[in-house]
C-alpha positions as CSV (number, residue, x, y, z in Angstrom):
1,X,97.2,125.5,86.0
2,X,95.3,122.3,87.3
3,X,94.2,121.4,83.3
4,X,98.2,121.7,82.7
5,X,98.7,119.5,85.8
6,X,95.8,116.8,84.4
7,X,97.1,116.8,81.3
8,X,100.9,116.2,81.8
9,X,99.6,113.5,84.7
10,X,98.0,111.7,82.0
11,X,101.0,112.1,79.6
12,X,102.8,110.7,82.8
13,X,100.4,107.7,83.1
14,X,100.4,106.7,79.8
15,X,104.4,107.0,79.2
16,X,106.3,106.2,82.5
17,X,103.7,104.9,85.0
18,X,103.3,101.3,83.8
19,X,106.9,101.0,82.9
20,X,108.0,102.2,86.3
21,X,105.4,100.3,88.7
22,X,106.4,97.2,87.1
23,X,110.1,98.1,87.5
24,X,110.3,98.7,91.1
25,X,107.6,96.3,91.7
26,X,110.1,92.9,90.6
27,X,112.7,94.8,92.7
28,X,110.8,95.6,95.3
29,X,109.2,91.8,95.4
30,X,113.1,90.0,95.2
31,X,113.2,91.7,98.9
32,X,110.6,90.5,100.6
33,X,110.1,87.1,102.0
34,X,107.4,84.8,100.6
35,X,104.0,84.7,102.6
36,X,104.9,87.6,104.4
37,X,102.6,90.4,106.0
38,X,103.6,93.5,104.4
39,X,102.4,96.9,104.9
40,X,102.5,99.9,102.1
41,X,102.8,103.0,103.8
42,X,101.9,106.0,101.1
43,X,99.8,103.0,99.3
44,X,98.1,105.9,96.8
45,X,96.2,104.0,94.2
46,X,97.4,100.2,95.1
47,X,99.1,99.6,92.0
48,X,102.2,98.7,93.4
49,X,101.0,96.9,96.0
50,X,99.0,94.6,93.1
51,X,102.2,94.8,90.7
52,X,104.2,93.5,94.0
53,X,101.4,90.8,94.1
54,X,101.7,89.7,91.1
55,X,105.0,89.1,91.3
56,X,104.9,87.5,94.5
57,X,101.1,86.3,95.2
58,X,101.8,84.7,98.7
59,X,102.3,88.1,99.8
60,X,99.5,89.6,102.1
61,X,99.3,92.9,101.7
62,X,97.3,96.4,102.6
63,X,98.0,100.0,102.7
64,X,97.6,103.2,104.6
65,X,97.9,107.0,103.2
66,X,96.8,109.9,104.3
67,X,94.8,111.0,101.0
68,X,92.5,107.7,100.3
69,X,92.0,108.0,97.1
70,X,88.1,106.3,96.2
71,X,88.8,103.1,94.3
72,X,91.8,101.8,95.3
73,X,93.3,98.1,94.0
74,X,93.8,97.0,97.8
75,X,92.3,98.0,101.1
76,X,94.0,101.4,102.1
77,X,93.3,102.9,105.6
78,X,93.6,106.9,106.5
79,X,96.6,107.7,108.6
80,X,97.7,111.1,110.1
81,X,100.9,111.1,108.8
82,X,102.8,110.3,111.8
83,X,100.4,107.5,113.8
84,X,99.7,103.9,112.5
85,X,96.9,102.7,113.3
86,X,98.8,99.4,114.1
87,X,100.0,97.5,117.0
88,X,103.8,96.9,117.6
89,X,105.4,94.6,115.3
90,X,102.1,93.9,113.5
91,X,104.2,93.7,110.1
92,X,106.9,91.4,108.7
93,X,107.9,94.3,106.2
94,X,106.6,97.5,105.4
95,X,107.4,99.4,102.7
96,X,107.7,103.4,101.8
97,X,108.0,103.8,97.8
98,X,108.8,107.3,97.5
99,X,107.4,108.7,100.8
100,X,109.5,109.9,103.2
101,X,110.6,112.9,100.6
102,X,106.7,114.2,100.5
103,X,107.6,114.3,105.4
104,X,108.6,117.2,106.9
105,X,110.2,114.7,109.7
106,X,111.7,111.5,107.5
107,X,113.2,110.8,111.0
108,X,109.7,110.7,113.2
109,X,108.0,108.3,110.2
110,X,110.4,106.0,110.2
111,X,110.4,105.3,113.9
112,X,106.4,104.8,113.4
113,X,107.3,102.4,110.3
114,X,110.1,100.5,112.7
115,X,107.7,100.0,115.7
116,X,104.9,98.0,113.3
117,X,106.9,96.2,111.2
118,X,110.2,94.3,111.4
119,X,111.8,95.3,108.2
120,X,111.2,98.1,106.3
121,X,112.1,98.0,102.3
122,X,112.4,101.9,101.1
123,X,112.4,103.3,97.4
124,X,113.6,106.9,97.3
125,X,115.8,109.3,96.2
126,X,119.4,110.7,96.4
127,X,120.0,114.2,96.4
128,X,123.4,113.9,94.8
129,X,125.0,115.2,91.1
130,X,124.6,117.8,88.5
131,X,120.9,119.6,89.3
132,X,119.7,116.6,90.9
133,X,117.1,118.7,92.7
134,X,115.7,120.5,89.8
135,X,115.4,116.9,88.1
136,X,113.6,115.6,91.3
137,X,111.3,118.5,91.8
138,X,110.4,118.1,88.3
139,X,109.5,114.0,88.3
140,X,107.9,114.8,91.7
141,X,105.4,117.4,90.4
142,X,105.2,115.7,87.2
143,X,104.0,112.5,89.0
144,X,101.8,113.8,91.8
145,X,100.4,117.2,91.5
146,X,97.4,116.0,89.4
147,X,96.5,113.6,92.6
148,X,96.6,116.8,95.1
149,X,99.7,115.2,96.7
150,X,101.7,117.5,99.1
151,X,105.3,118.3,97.7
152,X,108.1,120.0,100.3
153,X,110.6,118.8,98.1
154,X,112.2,116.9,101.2
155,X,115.3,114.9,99.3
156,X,117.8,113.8,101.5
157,X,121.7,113.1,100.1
158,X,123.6,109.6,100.5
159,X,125.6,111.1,103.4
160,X,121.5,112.3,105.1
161,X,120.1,108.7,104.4
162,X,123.4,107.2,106.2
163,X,122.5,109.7,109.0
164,X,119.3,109.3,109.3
165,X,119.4,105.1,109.5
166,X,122.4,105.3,112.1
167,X,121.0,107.6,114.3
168,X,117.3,106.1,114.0
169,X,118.5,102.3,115.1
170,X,118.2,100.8,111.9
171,X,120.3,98.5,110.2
172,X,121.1,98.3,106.3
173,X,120.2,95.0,105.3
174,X,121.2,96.3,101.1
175,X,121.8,98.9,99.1
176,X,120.4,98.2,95.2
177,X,121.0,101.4,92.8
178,X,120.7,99.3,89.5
179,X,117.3,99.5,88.1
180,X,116.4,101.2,84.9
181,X,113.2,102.8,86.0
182,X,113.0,105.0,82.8
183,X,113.5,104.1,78.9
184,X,116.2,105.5,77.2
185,X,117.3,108.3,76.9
186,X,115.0,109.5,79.9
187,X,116.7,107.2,82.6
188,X,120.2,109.4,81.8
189,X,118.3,112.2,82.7
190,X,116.0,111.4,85.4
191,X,116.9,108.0,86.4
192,X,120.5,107.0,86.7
193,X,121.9,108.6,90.1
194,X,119.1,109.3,91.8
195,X,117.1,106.2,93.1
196,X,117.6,103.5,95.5
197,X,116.0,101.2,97.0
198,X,117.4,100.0,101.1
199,X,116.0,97.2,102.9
200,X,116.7,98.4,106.9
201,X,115.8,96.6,110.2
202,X,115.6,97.2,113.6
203,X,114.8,101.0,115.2
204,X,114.4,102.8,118.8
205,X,114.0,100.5,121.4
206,X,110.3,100.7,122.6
207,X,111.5,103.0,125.9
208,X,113.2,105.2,123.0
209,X,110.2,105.6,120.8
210,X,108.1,105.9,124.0
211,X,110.1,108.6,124.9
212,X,110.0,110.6,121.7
């Protein structure tokens, strides 16, 4: 089982990976403000963060995760999962690029995202349409179970995400559902329906959070 894992992560890596880092890394960047302090929560390797970078290289920019991996492309600190080690508001944007699916709580990281950084850009998934789980369980262990990444399979539908921003404080800055993430005729299978990325601000008051 883990030599079929490696070898259909490095199919993955070689097919999809570049094509979709660069992708979501031009979107991700036409959100952000320039010379801004951005944290990347669920960081993995750091090749978004440098893709992000590049597009954008006024950007300052590190990461947290709670697997380091041991060469990373920028600095990456270990996090429990549900504690930054960050002071409130240390952030002008974080961002969470397919992360809060791989939480138990969505609800509980979020908060921790809102209290250290102002806005907070998310890429993720909707759990909408014909076998849209089956489809995202399969990209999801396609793309991480070769890096020992935990997978509960956590998707969330439009109506959960609407939810879970209302009742968490935040506000929806945009919505942006039109990227092409996969070539064709993958992204009618695996990409059209199922990704978004929201740019959100605001969250508990500090007595709410403090309180949680």
């Amino acid at each position: 089982m883990a030599q079929a894992e490696r070898a259909v992560g490095a199919l993955h890596n070689r097919v999809i990976f570049s094509r979709r880092v660069q992708v979501l890394a031009d979107a991700i960047a036409s959100k952000l403000a320039a010379d801004a302090t951005v944290l990347d929560v669920g960081a993995g390797s750091g090749d978004m963060a440098v893709a992000i970078l590049a597009s954008k290289p006024s950007l300052r920019i590190e990461g947290v995760d709670v697997l380091v991996r041991p060469d990373t492309a920028i600095p990456v600190r270990e996090f429990d999962g549900a504690h930054l080690p960050h002071a409130d508001g240390s952030f002008d944007y974080a961002i969470l690029v397919d992360v809060l699916h791989h939480t138990d709580d969505p609800a509980a990281l979020l908060a921790e995202v809102g209290r250290v950084a102002r806005r907070i850009v998310i890429k993720d998934h909707y759990r909408n349409g014909l076998l849209a789980e089956t489809r995202l369980r399969f990209m999801d262990w396609v793309g991480n179970a070769a890096h020992g990444v935990r997978l509960p399979y956590n998707y969330l539908s439009r109506a959960d995400w609407s939810r879970l921003w209302s009742s968490g404080g935040f506000r929806v800055i945009n919505v942006d559902e039109e990227f092409q993430l996969y070539p064709a005729p993958l992204d009618l299978i695996f990409g059209r329906g199922l990704h978004f990325i929201a740019t959100i601000e605001g969250g508990p008051s500090p007595v709410d959070a403090g309180s949680a």
